[in-house]
C-alpha atoms as an extended CHARMM CRD file, in Angstrom:
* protein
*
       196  EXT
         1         1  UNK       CA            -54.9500000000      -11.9210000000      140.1270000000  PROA      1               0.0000000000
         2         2  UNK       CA            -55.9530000000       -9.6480000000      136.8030000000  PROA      2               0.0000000000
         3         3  UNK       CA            -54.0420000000       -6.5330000000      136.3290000000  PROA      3               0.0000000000
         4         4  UNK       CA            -56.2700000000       -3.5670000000      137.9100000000  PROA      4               0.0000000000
         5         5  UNK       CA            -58.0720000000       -1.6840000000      134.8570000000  PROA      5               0.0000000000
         6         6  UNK       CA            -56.3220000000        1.6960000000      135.7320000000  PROA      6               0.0000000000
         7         7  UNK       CA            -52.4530000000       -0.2550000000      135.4000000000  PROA      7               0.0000000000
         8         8  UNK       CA            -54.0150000000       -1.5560000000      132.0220000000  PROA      8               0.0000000000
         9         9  UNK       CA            -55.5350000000        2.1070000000      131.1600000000  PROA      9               0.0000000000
        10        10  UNK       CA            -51.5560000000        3.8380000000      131.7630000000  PROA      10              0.0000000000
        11        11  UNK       CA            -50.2420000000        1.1960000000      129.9530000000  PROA      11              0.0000000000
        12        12  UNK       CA            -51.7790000000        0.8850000000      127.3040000000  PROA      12              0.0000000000
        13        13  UNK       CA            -51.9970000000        4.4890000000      127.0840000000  PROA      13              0.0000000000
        14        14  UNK       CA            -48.4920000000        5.1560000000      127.1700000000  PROA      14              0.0000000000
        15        15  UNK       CA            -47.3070000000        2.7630000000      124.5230000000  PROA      15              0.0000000000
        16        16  UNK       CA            -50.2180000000        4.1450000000      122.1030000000  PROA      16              0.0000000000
        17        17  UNK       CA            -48.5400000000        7.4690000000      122.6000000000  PROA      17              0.0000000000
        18        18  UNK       CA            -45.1490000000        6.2660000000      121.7030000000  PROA      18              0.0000000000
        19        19  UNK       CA            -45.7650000000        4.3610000000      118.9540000000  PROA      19              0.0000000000
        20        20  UNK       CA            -47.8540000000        7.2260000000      117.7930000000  PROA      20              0.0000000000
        21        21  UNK       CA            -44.3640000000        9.4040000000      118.4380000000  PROA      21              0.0000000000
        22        22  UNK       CA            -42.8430000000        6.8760000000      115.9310000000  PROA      22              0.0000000000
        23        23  UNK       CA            -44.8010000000        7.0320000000      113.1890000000  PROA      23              0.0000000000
        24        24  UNK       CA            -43.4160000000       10.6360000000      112.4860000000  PROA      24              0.0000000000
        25        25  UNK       CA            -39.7260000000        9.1240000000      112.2150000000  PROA      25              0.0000000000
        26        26  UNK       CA            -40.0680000000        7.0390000000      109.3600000000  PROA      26              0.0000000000
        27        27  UNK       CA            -37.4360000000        6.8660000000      106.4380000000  PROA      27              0.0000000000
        28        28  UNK       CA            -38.2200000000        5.5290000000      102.5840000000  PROA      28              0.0000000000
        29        29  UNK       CA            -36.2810000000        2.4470000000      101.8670000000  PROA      29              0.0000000000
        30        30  UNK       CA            -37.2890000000        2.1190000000       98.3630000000  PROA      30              0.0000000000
        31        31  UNK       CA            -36.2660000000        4.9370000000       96.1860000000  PROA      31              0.0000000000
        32        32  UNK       CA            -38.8220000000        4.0480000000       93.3520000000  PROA      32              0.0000000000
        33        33  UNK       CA            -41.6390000000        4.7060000000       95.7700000000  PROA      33              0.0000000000
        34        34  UNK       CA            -40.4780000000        6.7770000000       98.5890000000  PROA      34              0.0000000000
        35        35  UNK       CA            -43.6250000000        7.8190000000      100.3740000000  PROA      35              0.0000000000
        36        36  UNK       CA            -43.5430000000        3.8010000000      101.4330000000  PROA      36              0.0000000000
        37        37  UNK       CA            -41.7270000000        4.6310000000      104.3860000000  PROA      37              0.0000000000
        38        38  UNK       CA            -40.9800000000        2.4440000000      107.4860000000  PROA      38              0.0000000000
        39        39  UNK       CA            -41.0090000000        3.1520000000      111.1680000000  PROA      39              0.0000000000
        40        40  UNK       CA            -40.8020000000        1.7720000000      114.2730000000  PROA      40              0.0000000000
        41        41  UNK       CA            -44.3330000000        2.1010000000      115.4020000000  PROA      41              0.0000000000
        42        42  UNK       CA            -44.8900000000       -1.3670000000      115.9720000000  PROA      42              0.0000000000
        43        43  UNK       CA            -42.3530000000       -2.0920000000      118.6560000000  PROA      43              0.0000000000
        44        44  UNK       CA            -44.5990000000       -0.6370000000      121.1380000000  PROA      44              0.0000000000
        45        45  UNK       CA            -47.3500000000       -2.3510000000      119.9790000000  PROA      45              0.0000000000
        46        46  UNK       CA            -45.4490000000       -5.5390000000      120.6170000000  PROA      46              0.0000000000
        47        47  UNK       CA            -44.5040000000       -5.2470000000      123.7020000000  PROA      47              0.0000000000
        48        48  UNK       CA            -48.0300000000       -4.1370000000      124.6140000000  PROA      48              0.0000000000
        49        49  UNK       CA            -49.0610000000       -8.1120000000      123.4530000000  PROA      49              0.0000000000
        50        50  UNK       CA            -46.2840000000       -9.3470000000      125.6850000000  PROA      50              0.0000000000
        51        51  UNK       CA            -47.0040000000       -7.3770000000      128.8610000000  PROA      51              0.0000000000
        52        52  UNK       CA            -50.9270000000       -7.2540000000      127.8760000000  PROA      52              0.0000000000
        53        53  UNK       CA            -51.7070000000      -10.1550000000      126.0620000000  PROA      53              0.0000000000
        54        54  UNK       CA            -52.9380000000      -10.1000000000      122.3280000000  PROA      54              0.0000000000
        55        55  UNK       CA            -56.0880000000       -7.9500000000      123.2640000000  PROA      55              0.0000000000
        56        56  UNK       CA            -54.1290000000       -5.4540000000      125.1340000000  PROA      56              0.0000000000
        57        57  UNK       CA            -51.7680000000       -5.2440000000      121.7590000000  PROA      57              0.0000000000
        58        58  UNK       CA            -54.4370000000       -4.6620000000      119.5960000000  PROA      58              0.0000000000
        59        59  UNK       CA            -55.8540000000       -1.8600000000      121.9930000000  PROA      59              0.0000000000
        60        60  UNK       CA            -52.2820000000       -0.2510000000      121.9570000000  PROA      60              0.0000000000
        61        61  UNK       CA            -52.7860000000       -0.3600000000      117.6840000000  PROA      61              0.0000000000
        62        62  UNK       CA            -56.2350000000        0.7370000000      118.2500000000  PROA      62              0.0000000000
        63        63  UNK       CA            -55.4590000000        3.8060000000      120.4800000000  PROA      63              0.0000000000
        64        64  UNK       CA            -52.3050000000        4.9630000000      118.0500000000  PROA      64              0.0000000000
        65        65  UNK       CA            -54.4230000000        5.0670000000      115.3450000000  PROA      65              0.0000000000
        66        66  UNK       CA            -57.0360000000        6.8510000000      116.4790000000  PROA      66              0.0000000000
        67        67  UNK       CA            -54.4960000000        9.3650000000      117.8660000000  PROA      67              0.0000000000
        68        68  UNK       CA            -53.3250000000        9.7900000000      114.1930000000  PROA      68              0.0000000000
        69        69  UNK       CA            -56.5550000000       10.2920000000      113.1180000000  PROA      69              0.0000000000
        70        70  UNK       CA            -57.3390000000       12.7370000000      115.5240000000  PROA      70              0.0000000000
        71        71  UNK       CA            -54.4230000000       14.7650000000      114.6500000000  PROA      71              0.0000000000
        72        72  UNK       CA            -54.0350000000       14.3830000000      110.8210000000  PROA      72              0.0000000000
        73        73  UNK       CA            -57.5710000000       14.4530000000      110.3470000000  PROA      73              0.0000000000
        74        74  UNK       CA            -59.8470000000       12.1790000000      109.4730000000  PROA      74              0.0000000000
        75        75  UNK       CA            -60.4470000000       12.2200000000      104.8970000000  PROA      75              0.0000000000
        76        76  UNK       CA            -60.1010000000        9.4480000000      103.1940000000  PROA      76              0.0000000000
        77        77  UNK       CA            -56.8330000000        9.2390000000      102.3820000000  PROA      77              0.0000000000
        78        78  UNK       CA            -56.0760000000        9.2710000000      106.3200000000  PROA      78              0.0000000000
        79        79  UNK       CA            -58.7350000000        6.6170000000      107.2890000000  PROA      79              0.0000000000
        80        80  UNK       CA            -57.2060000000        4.4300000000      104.2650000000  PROA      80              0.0000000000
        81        81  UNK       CA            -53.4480000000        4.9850000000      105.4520000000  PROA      81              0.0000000000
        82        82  UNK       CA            -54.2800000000        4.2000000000      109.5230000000  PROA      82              0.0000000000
        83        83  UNK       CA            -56.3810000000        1.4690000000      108.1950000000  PROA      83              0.0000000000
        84        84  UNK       CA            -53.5690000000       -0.1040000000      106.3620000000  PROA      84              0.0000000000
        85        85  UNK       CA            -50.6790000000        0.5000000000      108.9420000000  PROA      85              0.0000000000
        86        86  UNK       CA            -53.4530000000       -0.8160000000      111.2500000000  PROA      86              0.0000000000
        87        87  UNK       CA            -53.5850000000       -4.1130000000      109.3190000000  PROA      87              0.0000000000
        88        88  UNK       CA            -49.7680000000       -4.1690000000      108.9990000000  PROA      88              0.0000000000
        89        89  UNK       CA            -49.5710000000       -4.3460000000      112.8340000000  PROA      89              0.0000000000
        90        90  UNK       CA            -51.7800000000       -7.1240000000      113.1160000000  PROA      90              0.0000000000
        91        91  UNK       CA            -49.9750000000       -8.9950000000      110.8480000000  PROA      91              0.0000000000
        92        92  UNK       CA            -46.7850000000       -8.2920000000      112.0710000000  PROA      92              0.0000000000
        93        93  UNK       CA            -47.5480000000       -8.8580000000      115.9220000000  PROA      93              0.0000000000
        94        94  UNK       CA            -49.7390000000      -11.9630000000      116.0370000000  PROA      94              0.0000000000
        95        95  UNK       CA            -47.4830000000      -14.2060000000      114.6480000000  PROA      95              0.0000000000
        96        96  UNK       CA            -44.5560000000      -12.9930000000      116.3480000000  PROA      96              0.0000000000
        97        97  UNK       CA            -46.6520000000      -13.0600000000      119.7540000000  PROA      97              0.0000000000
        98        98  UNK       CA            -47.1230000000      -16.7060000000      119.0430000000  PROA      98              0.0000000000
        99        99  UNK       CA            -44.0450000000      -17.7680000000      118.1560000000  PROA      99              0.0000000000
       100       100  UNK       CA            -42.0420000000      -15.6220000000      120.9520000000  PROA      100             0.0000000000
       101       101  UNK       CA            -44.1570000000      -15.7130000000      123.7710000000  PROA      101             0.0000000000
       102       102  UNK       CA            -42.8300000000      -19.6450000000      124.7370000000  PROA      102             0.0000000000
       103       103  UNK       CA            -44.2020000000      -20.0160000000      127.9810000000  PROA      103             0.0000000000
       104       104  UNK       CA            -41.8640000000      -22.7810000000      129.1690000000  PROA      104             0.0000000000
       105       105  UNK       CA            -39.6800000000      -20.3440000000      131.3300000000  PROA      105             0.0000000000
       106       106  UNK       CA            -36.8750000000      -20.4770000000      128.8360000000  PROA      106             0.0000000000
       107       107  UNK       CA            -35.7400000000      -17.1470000000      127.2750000000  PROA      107             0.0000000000
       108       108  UNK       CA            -36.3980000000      -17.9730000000      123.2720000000  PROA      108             0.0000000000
       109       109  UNK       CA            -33.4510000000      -18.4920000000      121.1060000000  PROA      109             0.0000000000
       110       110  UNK       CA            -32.1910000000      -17.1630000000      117.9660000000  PROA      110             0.0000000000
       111       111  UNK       CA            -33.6410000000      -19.8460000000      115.8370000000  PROA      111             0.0000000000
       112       112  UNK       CA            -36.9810000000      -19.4840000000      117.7270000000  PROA      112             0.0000000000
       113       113  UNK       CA            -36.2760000000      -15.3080000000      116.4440000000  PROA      113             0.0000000000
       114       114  UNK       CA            -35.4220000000      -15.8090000000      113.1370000000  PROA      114             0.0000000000
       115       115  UNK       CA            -38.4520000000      -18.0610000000      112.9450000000  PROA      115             0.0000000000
       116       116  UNK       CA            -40.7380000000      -15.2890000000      114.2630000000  PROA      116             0.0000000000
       117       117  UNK       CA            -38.5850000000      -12.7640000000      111.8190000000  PROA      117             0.0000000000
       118       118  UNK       CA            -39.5590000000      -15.3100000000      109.1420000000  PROA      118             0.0000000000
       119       119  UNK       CA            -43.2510000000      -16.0750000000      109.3800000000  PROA      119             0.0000000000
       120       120  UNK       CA            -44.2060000000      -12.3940000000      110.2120000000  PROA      120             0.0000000000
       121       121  UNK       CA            -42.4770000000      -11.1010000000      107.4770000000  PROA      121             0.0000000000
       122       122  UNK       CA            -43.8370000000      -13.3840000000      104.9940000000  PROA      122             0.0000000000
       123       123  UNK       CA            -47.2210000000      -12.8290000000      106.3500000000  PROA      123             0.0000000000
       124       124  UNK       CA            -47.1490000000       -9.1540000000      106.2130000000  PROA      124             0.0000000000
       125       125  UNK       CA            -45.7260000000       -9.3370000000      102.9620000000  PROA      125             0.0000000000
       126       126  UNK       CA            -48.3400000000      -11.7520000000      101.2930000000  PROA      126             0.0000000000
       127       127  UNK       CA            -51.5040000000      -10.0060000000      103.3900000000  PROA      127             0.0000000000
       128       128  UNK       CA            -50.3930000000       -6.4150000000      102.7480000000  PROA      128             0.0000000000
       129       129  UNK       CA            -49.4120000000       -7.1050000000       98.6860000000  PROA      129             0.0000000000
       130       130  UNK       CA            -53.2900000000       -9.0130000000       98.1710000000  PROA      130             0.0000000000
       131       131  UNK       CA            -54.8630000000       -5.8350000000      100.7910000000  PROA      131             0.0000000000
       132       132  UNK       CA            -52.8780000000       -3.8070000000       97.8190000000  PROA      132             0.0000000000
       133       133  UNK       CA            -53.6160000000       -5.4440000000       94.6420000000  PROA      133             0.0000000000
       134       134  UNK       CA            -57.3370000000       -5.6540000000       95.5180000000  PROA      134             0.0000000000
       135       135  UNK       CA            -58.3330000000       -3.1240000000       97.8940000000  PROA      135             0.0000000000
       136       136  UNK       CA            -56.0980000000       -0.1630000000       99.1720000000  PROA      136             0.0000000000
       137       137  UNK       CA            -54.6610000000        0.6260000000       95.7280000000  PROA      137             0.0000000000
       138       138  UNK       CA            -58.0030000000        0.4840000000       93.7210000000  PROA      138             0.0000000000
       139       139  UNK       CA            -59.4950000000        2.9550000000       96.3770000000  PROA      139             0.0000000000
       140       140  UNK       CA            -56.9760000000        5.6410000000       96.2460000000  PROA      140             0.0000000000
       141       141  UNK       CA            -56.9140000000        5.2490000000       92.4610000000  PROA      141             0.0000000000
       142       142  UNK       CA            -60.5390000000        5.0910000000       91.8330000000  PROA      142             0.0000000000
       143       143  UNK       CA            -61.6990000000        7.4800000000       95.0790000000  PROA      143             0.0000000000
       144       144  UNK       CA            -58.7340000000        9.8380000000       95.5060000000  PROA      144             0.0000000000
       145       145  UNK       CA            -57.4200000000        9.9190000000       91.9330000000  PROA      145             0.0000000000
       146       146  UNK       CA            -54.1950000000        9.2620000000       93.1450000000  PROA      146             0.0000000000
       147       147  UNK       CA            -51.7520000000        8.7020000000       89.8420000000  PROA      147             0.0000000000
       148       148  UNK       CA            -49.4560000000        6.0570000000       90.8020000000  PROA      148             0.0000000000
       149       149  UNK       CA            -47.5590000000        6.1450000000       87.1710000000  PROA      149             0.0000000000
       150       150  UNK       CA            -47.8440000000        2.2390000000       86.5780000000  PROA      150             0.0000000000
       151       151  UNK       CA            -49.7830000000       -0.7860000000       86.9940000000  PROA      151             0.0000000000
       152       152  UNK       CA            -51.4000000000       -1.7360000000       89.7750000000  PROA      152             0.0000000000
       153       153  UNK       CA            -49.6030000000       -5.3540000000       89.7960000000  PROA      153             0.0000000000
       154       154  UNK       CA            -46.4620000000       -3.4640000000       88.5530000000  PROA      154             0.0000000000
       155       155  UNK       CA            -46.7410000000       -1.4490000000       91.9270000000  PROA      155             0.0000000000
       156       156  UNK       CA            -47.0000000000       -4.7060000000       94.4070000000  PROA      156             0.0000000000
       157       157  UNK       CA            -44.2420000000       -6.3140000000       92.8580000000  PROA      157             0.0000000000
       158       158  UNK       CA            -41.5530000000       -3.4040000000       92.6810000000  PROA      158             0.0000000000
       159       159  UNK       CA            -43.0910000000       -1.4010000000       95.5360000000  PROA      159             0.0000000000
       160       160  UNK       CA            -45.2960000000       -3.0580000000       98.1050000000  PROA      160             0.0000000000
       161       161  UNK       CA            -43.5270000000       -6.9780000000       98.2470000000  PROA      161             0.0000000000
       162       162  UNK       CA            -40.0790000000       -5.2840000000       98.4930000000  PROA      162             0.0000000000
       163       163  UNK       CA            -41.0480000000       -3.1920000000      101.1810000000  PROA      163             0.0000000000
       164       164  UNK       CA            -42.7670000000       -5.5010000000      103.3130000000  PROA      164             0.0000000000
       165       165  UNK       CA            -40.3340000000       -7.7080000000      103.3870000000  PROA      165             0.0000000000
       166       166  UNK       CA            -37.5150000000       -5.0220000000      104.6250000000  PROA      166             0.0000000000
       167       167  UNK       CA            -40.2180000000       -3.5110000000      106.5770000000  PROA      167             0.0000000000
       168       168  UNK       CA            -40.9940000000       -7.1810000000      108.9180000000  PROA      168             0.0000000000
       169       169  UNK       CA            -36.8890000000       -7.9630000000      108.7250000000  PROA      169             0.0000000000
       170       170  UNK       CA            -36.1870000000       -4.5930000000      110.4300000000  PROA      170             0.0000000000
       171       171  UNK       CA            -39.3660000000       -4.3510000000      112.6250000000  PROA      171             0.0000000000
       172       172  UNK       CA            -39.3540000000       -7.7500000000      114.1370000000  PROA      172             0.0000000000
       173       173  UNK       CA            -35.5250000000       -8.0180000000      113.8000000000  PROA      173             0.0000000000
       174       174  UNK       CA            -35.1020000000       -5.3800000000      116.5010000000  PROA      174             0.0000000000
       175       175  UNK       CA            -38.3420000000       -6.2450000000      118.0780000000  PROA      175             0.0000000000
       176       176  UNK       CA            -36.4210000000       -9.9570000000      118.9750000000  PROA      176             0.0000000000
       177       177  UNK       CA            -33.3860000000       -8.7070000000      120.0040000000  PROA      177             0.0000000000
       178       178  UNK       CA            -35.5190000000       -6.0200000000      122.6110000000  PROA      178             0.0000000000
       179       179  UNK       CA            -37.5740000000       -8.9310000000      123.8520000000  PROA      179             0.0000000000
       180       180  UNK       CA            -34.2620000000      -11.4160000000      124.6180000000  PROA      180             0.0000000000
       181       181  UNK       CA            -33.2450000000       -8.4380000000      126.8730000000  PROA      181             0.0000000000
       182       182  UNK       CA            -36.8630000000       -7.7840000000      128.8570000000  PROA      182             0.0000000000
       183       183  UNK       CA            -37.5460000000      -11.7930000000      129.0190000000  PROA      183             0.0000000000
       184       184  UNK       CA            -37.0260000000      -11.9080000000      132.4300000000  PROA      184             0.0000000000
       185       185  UNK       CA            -38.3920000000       -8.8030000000      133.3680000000  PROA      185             0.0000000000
       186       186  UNK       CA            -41.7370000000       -9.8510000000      131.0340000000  PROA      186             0.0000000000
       187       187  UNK       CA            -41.8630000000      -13.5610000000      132.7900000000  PROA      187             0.0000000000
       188       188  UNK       CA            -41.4140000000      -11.8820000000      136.6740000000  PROA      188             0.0000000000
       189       189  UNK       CA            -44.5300000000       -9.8140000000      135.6180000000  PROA      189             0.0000000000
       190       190  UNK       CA            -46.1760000000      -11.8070000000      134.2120000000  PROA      190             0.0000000000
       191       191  UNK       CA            -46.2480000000      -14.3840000000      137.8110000000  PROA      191             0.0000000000
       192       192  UNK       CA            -47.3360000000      -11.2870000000      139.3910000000  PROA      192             0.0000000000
       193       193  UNK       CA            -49.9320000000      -10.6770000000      137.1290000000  PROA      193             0.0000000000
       194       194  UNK       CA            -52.6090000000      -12.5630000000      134.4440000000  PROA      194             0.0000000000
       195       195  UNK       CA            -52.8240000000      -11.4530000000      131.2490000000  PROA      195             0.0000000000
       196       196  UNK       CA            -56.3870000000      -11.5090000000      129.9240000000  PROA      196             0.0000000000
């Protein structure tokens, strides 16, 4: 049978609100640049796809960012910066969904991880530094005025690429060694329940 609409509501719900706790503890990683911070954000987001399915992820996403929105307001520079972490999600949880979510019954295994570690890193990383190079940065520069003090392509290569790639190690790093713990607990729901 479907999950009821009100267990998907609280759900979905409360891992909005916790990964919207999360994006206030972030921490720069590159000391060129270092209002590119990382969080942890996405981990609830992640888990949403795996108890949820992918459409109950991308709700979780799209409920966190519209709680930042609401409470940093809503200028340009915010709708740019929840647009872009929205996008980083996306590319970040979709391919790790895929890749993790087996659906054999066997808990996946560290190459299966590193494998998810590896292909949602490198597509966060090449999405996120062409988003940069052709959209996001021209925007702030040309709308905002922001002064960025180099080139644009300068900026992707020592800034955004770097980043990105720290930023998917970390995130779906700890995000695969979370989801070899709640396997079982994720499978035994999901018997109980269909995903949708």
């Amino acid at each position: 049978m479907n999950r009821s609409p009100i267990f998907r509501v609280v759900i979905t719900a409360f891992l909005a609100a916790i990964s919207y706790v999360l994006m206030f503890l972030s921490f720069p990683v590159i000391p060129l640049i270092p209002y590119l911070k990382i969080d942890f954000s996405d981990l609830p987001i992640l888990i949403g796809f795996f108890i949820l399915g992918p459409l109950g992820g991308v709700m979780v996403a799209i409920v966190r960012s519209l709680l930042y929105l609401v409470s940093t307001g809503t200028d340009i520079a915010s709708l740019i910066g929840v647009g872009t972490n929205f996008l980083a999600s996306m590319a970040v949880s979709f391919p790790a969904y895929y890749i993790l979510k087996g659906g054999s019954g066997i808990k996946p295994t560290i190459w299966k991880s590193i494998l998810a570690i590896l292909t949602s890193t490198l597509v966060l990383t090449v999405l996120l530094s062409i988003a940069n190079y052709f959209v996001i940065l021209p925007v702030y520069l040309n709308v905002i005025g922001m002064d960025i003090g180099m080139s644009v392509s300068k900026y992707v290569v020592i800034g955004v690429i770097p980043f990105n790639i720290i930023k998917g190690v970390l995130v779906v790093g700890v995000f695969s060694i979370l989801y070899r713990r709640m396997y079982s607990w994720v499978q035994l729901n999901n018997k109980k329940y269909k995903k949708i």
